[in-house]
ROMARLUM-298487 format. One line per 8 residues: for each residue x, y, z of N, C-alpha, C. Coordinates in nm, 3 decimals. Example, Ala and Ser with C-alpha at 12.3 -4.5 7.8 and 13.67 -1.06 7.14 Angstrom:
<nodes>
1.319:-0.569:0.780:1.230:-0.450:0.780:1.320:-0.330:0.780 | 1.285:-0.225:0.708:1.367:-0.106:0.714:1.290:0.003:0.787
</nodes>
This chain:
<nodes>
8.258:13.054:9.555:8.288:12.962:9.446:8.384:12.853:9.491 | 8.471:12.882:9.565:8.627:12.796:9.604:8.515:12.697:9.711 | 8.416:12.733:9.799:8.339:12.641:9.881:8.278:12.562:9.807 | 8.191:12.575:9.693:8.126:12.520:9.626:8.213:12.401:9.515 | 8.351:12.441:9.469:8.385:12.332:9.396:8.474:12.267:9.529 | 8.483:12.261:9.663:8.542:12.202:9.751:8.442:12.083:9.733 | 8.294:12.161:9.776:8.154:12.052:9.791:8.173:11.929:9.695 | 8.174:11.977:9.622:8.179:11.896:9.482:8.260:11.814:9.472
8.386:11.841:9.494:8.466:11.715:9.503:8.474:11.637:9.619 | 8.365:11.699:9.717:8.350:11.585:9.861:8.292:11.495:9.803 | 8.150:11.530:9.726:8.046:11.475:9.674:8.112:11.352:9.573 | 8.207:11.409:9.486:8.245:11.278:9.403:8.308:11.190:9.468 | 8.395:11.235:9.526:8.445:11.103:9.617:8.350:11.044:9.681 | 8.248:11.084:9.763:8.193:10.999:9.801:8.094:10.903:9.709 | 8.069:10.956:9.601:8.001:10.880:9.476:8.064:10.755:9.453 | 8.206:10.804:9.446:8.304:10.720:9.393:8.341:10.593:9.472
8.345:10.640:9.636:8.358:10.533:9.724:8.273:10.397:9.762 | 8.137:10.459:9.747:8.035:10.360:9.735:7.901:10.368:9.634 | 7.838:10.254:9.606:7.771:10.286:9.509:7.651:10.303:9.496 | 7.599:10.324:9.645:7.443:10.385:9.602:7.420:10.497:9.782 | 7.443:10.593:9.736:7.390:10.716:9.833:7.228:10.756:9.857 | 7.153:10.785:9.950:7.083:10.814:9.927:7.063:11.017:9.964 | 6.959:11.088:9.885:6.948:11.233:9.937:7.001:11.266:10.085 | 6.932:11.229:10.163:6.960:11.297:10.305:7.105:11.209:10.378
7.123:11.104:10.294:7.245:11.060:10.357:7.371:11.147:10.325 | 7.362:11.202:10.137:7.458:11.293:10.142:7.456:11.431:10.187 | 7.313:11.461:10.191:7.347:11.626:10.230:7.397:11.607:10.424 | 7.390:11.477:10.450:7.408:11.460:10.614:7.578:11.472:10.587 | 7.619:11.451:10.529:7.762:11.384:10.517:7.827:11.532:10.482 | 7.732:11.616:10.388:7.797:11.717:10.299:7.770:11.859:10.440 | 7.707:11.796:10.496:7.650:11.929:10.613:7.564:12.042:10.473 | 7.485:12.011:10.397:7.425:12.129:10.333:7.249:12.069:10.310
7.213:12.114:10.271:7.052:12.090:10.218:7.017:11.949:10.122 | 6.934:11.884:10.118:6.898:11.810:10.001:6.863:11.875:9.926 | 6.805:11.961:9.871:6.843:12.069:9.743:6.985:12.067:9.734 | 7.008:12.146:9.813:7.194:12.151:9.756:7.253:12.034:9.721 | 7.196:11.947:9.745:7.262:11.821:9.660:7.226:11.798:9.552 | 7.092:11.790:9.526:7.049:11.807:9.421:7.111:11.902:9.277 | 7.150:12.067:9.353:7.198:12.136:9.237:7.317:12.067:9.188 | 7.416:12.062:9.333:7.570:12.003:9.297:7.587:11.836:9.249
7.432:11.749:9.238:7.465:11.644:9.108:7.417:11.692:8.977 | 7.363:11.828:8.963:7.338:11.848:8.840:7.479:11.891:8.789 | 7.555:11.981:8.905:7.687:12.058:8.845:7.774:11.917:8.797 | 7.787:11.825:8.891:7.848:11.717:8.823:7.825:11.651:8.686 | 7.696:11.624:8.660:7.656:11.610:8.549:7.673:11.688:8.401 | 7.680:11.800:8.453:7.727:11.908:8.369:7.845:11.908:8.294 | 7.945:11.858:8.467:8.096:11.843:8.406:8.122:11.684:8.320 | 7.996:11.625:8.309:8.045:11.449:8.235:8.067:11.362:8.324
8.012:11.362:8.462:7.986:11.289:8.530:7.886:11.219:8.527 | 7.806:11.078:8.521:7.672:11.018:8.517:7.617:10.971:8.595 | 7.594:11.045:8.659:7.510:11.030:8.832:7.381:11.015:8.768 | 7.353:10.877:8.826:7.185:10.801:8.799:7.098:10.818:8.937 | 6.999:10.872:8.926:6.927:10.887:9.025:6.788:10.780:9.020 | 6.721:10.737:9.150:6.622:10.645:9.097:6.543:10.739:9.208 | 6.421:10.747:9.152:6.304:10.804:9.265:6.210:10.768:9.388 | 6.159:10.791:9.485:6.081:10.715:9.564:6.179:10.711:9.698
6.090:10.640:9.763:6.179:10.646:9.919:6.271:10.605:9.937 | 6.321:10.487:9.855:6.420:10.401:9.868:6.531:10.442:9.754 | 6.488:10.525:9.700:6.599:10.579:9.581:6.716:10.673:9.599 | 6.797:10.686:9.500:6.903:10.713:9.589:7.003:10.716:9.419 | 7.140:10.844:9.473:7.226:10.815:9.347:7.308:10.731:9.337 | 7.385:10.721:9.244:7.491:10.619:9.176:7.573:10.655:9.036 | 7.716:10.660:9.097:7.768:10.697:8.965:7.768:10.583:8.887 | 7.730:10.619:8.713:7.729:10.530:8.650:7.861:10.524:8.564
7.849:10.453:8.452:7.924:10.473:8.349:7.870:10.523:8.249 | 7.946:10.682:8.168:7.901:10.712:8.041:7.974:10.692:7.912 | 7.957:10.751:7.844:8.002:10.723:7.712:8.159:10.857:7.709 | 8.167:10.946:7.752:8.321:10.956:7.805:8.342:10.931:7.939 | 8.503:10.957:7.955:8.572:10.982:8.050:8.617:11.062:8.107 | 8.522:11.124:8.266:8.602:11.272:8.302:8.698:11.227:8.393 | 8.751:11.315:8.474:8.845:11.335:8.555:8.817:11.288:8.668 | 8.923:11.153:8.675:8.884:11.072:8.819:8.947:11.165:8.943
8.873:11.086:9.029:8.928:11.164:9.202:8.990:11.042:9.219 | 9.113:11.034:9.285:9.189:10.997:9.363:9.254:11.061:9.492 | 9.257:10.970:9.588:9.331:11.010:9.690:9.490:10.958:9.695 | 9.593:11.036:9.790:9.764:10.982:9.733:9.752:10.869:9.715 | 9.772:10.785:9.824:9.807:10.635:9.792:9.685:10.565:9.677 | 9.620:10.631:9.644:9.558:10.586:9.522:9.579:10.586:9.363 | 9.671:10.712:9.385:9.698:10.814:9.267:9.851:10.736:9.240 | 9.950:10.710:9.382:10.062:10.599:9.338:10.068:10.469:9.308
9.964:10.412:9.374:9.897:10.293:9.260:9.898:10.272:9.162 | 9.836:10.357:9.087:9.828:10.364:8.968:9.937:10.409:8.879 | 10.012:10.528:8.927:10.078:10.515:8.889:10.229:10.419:8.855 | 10.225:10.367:8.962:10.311:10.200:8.972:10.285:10.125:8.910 | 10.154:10.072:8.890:10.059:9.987:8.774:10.108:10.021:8.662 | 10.091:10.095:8.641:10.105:10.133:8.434:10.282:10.114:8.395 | 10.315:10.187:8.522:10.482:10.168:8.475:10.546:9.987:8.452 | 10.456:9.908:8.555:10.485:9.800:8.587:10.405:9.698:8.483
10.289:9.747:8.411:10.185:9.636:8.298:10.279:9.582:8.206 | 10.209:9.421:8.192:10.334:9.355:8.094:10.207:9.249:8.115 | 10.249:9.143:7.974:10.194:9.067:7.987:10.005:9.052:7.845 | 10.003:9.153:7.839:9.929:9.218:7.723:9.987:9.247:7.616 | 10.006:9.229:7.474:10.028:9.306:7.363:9.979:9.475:7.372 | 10.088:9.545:7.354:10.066:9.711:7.324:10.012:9.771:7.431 | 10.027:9.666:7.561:9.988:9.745:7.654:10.101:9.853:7.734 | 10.205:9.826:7.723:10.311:9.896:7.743:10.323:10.079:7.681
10.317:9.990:7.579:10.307:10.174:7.500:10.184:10.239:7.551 | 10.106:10.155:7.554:9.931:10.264:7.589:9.931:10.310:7.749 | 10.018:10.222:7.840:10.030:10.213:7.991:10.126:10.326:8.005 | 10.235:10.380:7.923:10.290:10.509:7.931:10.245:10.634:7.882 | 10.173:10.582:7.780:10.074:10.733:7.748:9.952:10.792:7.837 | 9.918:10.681:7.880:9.816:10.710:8.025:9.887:10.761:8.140 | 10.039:10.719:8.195:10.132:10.723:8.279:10.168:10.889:8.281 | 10.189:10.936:8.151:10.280:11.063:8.166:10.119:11.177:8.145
10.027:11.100:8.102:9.872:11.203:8.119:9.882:11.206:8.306 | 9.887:11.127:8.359:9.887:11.127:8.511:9.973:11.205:8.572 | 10.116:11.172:8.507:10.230:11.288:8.621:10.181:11.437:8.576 | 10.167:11.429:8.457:10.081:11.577:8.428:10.005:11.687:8.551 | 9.915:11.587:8.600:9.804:11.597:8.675:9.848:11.639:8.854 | 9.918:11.533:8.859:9.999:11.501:9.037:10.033:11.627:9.103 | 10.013:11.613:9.210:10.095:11.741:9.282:10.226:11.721:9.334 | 10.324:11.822:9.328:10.461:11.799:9.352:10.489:11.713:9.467
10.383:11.698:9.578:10.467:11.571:9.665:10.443:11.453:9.583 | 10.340:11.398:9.517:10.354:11.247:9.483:10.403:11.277:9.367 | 10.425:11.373:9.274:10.515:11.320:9.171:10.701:11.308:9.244 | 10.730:11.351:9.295:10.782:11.304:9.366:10.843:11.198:9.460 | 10.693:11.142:9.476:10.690:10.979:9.544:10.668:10.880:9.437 | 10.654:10.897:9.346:10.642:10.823:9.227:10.782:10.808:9.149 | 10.819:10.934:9.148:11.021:10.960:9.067:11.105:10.904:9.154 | 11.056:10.886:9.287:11.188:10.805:9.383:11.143:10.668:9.335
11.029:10.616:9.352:10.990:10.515:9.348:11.075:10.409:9.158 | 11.030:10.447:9.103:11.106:10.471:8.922:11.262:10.492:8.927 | 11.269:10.593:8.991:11.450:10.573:8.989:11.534:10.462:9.015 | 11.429:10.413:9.148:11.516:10.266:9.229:11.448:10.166:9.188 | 11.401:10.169:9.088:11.283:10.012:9.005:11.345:9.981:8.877 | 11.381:9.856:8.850:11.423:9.832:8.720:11.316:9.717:8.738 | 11.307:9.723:8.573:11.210:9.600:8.488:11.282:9.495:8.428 | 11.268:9.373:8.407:11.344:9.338:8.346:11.187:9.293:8.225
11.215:9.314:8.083:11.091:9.296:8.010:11.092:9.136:8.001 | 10.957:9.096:7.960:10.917:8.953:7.981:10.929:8.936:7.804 | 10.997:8.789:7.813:11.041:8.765:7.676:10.942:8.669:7.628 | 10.792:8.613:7.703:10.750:8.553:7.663:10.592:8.580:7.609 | 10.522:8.481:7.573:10.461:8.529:7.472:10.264:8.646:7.512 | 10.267:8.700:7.481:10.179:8.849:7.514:9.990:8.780:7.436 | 9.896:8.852:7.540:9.817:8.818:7.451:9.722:8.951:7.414 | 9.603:8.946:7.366:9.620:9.057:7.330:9.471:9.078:7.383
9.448:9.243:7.389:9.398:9.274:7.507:9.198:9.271:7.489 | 9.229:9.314:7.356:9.018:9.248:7.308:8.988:9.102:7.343 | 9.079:8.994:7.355:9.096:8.873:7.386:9.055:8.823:7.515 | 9.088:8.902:7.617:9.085:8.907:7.779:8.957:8.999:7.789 | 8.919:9.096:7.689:8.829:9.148:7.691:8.731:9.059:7.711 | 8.679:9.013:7.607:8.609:8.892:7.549:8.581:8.789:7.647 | 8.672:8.773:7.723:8.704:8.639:7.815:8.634:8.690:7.942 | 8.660:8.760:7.994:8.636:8.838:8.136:8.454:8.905:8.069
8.394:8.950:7.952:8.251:8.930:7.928:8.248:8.814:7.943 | 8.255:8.719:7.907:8.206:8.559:7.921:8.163:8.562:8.068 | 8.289:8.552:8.101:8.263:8.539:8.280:8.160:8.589:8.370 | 8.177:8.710:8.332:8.064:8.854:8.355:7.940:8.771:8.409 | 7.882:8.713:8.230:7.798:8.746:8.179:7.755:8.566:8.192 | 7.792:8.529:8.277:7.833:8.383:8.263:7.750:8.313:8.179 | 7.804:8.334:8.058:7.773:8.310:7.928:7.886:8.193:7.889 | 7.830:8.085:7.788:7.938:7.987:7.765:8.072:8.050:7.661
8.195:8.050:7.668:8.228:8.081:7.528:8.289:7.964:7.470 | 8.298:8.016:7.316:8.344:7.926:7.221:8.449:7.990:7.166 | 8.568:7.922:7.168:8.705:7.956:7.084:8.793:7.833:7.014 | 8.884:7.908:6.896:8.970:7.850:6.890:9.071:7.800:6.937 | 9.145:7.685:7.007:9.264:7.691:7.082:9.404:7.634:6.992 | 9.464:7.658:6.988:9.618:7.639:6.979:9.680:7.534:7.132 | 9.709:7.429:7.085:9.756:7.370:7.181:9.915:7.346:7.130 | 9.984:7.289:7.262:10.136:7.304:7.252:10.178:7.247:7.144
10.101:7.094:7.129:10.145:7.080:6.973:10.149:7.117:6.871 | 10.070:7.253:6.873:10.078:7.297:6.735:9.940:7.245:6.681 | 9.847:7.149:6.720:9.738:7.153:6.675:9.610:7.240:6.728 | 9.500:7.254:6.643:9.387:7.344:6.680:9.268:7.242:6.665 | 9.212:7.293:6.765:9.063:7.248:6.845:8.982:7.363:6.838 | 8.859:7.324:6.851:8.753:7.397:6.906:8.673:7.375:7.027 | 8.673:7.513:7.108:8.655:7.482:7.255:8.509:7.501:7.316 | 8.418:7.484:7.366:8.266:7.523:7.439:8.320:7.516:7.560
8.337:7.624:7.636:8.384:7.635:7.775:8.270:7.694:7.866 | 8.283:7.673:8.036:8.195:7.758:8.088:8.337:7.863:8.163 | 8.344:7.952:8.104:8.471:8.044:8.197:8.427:8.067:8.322 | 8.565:8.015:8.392:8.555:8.044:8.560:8.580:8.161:8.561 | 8.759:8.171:8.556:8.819:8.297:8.615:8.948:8.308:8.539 | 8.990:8.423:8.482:9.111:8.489:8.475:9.193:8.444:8.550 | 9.357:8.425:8.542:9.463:8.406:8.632:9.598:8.455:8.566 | 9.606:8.511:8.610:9.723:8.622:8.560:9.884:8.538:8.673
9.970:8.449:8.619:10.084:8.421:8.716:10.186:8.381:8.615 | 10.360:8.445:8.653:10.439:8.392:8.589:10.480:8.462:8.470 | 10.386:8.576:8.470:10.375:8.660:8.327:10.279:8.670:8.221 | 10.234:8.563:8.249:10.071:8.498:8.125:9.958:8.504:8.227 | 9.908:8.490:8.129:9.756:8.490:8.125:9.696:8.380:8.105 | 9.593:8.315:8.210:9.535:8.180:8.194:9.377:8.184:8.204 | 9.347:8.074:8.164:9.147:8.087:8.145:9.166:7.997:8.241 | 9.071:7.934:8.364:9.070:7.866:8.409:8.883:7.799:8.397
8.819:7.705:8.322:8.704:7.670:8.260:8.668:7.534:8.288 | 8.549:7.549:8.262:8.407:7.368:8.276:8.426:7.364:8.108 | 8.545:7.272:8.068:8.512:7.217:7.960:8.408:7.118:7.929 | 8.279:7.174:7.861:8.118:7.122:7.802:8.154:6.975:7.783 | 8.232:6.973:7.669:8.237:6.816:7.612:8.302:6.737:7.668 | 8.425:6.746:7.752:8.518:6.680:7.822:8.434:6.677:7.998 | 8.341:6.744:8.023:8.261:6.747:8.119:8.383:6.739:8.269 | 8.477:6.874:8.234:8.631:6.847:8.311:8.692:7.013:8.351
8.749:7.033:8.393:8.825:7.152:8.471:8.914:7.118:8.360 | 8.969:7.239:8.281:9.067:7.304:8.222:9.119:7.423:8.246 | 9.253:7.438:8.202:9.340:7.573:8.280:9.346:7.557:8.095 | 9.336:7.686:7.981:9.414:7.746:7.874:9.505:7.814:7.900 | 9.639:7.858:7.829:9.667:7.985:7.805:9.602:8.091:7.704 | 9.592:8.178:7.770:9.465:8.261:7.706:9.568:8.342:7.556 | 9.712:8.350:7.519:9.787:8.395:7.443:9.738:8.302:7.290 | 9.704:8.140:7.371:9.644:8.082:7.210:9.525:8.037:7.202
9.415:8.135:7.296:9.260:8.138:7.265:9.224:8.241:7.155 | 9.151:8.195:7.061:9.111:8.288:6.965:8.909:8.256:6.977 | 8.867:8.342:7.059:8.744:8.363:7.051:8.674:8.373:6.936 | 8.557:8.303:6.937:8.410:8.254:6.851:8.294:8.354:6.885 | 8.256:8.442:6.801:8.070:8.515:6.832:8.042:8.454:6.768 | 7.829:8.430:6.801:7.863:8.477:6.964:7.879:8.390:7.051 | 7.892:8.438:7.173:7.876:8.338:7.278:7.756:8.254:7.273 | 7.817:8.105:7.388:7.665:8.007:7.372:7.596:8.068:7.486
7.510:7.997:7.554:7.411:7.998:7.628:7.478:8.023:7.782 | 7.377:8.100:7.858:7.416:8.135:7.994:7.417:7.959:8.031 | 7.467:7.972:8.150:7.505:7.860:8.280:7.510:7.936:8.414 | 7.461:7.829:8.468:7.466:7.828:8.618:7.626:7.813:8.697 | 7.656:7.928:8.754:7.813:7.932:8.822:7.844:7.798:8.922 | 7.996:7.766:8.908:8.026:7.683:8.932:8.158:7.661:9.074 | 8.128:7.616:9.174:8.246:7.668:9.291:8.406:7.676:9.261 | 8.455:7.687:9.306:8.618:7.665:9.272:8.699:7.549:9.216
8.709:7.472:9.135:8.805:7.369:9.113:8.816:7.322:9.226 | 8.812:7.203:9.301:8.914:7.130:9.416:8.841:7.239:9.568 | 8.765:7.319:9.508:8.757:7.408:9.666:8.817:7.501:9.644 | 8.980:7.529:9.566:9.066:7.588:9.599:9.147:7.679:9.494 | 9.077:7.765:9.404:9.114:7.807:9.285:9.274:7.815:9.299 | 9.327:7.854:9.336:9.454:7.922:9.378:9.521:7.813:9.362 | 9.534:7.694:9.410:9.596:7.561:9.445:9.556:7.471:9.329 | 9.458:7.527:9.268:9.449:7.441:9.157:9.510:7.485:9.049
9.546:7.638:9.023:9.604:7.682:8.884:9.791:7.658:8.979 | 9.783:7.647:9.078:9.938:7.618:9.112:9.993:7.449:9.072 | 9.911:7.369:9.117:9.945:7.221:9.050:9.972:7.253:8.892 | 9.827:7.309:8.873:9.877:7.274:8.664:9.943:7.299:8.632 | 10.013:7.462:8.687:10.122:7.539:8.615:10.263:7.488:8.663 | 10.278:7.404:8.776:10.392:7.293:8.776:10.450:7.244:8.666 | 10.330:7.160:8.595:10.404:7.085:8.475:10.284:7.106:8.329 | 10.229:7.114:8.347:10.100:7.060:8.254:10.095:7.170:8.164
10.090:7.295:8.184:10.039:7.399:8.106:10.217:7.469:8.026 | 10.324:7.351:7.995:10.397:7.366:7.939:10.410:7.253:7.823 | 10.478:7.366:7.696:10.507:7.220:7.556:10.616:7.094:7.610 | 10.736:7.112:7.695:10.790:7.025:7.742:10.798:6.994:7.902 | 10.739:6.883:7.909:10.725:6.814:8.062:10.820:6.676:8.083 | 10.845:6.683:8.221:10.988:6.586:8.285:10.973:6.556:8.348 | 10.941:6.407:8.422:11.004:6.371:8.556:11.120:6.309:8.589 | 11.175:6.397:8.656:11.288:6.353:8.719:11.299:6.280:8.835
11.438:6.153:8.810:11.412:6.126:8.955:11.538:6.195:9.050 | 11.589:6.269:9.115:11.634:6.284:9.158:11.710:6.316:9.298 | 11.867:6.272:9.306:11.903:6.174:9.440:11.908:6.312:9.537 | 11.835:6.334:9.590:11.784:6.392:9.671:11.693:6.414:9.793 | 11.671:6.398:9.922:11.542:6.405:9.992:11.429:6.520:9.925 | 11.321:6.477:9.965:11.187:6.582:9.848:11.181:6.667:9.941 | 11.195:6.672:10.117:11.199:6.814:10.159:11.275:6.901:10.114 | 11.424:6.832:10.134:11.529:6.943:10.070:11.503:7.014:9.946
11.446:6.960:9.870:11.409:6.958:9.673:11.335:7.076:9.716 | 11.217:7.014:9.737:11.078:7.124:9.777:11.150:7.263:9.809 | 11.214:7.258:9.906:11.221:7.347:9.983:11.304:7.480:9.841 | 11.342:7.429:9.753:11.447:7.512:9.666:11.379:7.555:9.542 | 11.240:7.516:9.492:11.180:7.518:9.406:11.037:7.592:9.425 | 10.933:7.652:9.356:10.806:7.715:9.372:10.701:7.578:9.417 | 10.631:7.644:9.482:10.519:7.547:9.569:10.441:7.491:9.465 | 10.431:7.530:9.320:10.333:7.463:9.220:10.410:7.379:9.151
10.570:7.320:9.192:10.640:7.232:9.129:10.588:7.108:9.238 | 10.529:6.980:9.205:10.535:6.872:9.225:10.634:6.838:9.218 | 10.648:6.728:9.367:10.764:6.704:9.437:10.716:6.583:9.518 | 10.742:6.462:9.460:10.706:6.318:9.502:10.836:6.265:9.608 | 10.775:6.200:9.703:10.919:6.151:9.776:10.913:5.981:9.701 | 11.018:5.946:9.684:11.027:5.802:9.647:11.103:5.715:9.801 | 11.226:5.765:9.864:11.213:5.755:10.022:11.301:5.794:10.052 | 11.369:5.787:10.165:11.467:5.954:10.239:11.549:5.974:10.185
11.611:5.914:10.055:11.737:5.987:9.999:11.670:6.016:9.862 | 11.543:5.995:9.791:11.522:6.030:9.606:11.401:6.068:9.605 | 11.363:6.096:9.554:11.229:6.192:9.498:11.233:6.230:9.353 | 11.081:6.212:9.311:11.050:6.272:9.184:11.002:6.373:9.218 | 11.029:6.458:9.075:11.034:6.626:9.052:10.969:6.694:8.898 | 10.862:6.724:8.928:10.762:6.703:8.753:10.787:6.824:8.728 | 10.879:6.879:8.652:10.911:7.004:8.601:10.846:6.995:8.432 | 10.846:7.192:8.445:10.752:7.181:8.266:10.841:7.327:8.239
10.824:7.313:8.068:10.896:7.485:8.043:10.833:7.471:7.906 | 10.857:7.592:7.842:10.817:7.592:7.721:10.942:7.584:7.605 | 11.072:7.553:7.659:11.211:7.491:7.619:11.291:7.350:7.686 | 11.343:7.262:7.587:11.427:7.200:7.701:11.547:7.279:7.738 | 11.550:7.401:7.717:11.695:7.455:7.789:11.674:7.535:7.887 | 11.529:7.574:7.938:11.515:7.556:8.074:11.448:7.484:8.169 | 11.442:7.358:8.120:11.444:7.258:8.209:11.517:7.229:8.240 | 11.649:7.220:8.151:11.789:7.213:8.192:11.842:7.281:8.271
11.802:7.412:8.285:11.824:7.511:8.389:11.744:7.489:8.490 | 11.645:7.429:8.519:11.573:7.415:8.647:11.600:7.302:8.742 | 11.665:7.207:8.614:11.742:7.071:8.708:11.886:7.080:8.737 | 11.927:7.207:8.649:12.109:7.188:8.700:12.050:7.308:8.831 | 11.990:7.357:8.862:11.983:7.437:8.980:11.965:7.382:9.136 | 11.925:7.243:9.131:11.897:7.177:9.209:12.021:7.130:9.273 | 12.142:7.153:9.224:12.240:7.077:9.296:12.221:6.944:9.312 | 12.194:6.827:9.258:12.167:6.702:9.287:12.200:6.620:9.148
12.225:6.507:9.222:12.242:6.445:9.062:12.035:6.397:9.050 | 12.064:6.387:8.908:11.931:6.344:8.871:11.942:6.251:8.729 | 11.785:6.182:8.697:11.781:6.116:8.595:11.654:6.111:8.515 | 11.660:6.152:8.404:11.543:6.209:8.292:11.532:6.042:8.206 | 11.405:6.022:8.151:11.418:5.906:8.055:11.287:5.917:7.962 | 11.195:6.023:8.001:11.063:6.050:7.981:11.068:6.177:7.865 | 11.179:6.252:7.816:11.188:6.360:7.780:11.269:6.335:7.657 | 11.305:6.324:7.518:11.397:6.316:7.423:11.450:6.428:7.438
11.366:6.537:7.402:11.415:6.678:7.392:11.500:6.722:7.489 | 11.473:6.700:7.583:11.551:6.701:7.716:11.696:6.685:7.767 | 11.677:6.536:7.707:11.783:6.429:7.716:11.903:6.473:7.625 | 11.855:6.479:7.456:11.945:6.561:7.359:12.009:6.707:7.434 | 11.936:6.767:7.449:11.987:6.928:7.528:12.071:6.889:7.660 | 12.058:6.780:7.705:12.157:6.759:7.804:12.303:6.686:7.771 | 12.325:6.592:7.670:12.403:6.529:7.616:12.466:6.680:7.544 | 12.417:6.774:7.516:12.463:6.893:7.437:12.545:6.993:7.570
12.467:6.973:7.664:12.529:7.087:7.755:12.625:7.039:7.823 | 12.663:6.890:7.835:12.732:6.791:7.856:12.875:6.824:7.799 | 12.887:6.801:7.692:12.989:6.847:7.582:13.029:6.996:7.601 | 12.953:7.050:7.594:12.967:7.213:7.605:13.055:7.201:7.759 | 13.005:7.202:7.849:13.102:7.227:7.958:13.207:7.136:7.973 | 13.218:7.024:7.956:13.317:6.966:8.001:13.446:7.054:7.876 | 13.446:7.070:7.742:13.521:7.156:7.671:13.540:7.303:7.752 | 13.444:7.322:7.853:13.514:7.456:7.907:13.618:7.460:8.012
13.660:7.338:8.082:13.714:7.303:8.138:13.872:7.256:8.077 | 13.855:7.222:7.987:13.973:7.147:7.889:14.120:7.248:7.950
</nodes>
């Protein structure tokens, strides 16, 4: 019996590792019979596993997805993954609470060395929680089918002003940076590359019509959600000019802050936040003098912080 559920869990892992086995490849792997494979995907099946089999020469199994959930195989460094993940999810509404109820179903499970490697790991980890705004998780659901399914979607958006649009997008890709969550899309009518925040997409059923996939923005997905999220994909945006060389600047700030040289002693600096009081914090960090003229909000919060310190000094 102890040989036979050993088999078995060779067998799932290897199900698990790749996704289409064929008969004699696993009983080669398992050292036993193609019958015996045969019985031990029925035993799997048994236990709520959904091993799909297709027939003929070229056929071969595949774990599928069923309608529950049994008991995954993991190997260690797989099993602390995950467990790191859940402790660490943010960025979702209620995913926190649901990411610890899954978390402590897991230490349940662990064997005393990785729960272990997991409790050192937690002891010496602090979080600091993200104070900004969460979206919620049928939402990303929704978004990531689009993509899938590269199907057009249609939503409501919330833009920084406070006004609402309606959107026909072709969804690229998810981008998770900074704490949020971003759509990155072939806006239909604007016939243009848009970055949303996905916190003020409110999805439309059903979706429009499939489309034909589309390459990366610029070539360079990565480099393109880093420019926008510089300045653009915030309610308050600034350029500064400030007396500074733009290497030095650059060099003190994130690579998706635009950083213009004007010539070896000044440079503009296109900062964005979703406050002017940390923009204010992103330009008093610079050590440099600087000069705003593009920003009211800005300008007021600085004439304010102005007053404020020089009275701390008094």
């Amino acid at each position: 019996m102890l040989k036979t559920s050993a088999r078995l869990l060779r067998l799932l892992g290897l199900l698990q590792a790749r996704r289409d086995w064929t008969g004699p490849q696993l009983a080669d792997r398992l050292e036993v019979t193609t019958r015996t494979v045969r019985n031990d995907i029925e035993r799997l099946r048994g236990l709520g596993y959904p091993v799909r089999a297709a027939p003929g020469v070229a056929g071969g199994y595949r774990l599928g997805a069923g309608a529950s959930l049994p008991p995954l195989l993991l190997d260690d460094d797989e099993a602390v993954a995950v467990a790191v993940g859940l402790r660490t999810a943010t960025g979702v509404s209620g995913i926190e609470e649901t990411s610890l109820r899954a978390l402590g179903k897991l230490e349940q499970v662990l064997p005393a060395r990785l729960r272990q490697r997991v409790s050192v790991l937690h002891s010496v980890t602090t979080s600091i929680p993200g104070t900004g705004p969460t979206v919620r998780a049928d939402v990303l659901t929704a978004i990531a089918g689009a993509i899938r399914a590269l199907e057009q979607l249609r939503f409501d958006y919330l833009s920084f002003e406070g006004t609402r649009s309606r959107r026909m997008v072709e969804p690229h890709r998810l981008v998770h940076a900074r704490g949020r969550w971003f759509l990155v899309a072939w806006d239909v009518e604007r016939a243009d590359w848009r970055t949303f925040r996905a916190d003020r997409i409110r999805p439309r059923s059903p979706n429009g019509p499939r489309f034909a996939a589309r390459p990366d923005p610029d070539g360079d997905l990565i480099a393109y959600v880093e420019r926008g999220l510089g300045s653009a994909m915030w309610r308050y945006r600034a350029k500064a000019r400030v007396q500074a060389p733009a290497e030095d600047i650059a060099a003190r700030l994130p690579p998706s802050v635009i950083v213009e040289p004007v010539d070896e002693r000044t440079c503009f600096v296109h900062v964005g936040s979703d406050s002017p009081a940390m923009l204010a914090v992103w330009l008093g960090m610079l050590d440099a003098d600087f000069e705003v003229d593009d920003c009211p909000e800005l300008a007021d919060h600085l004439r304010m912080l102005a007053g404020r310190f020089a009275r701390a000094v008094r």
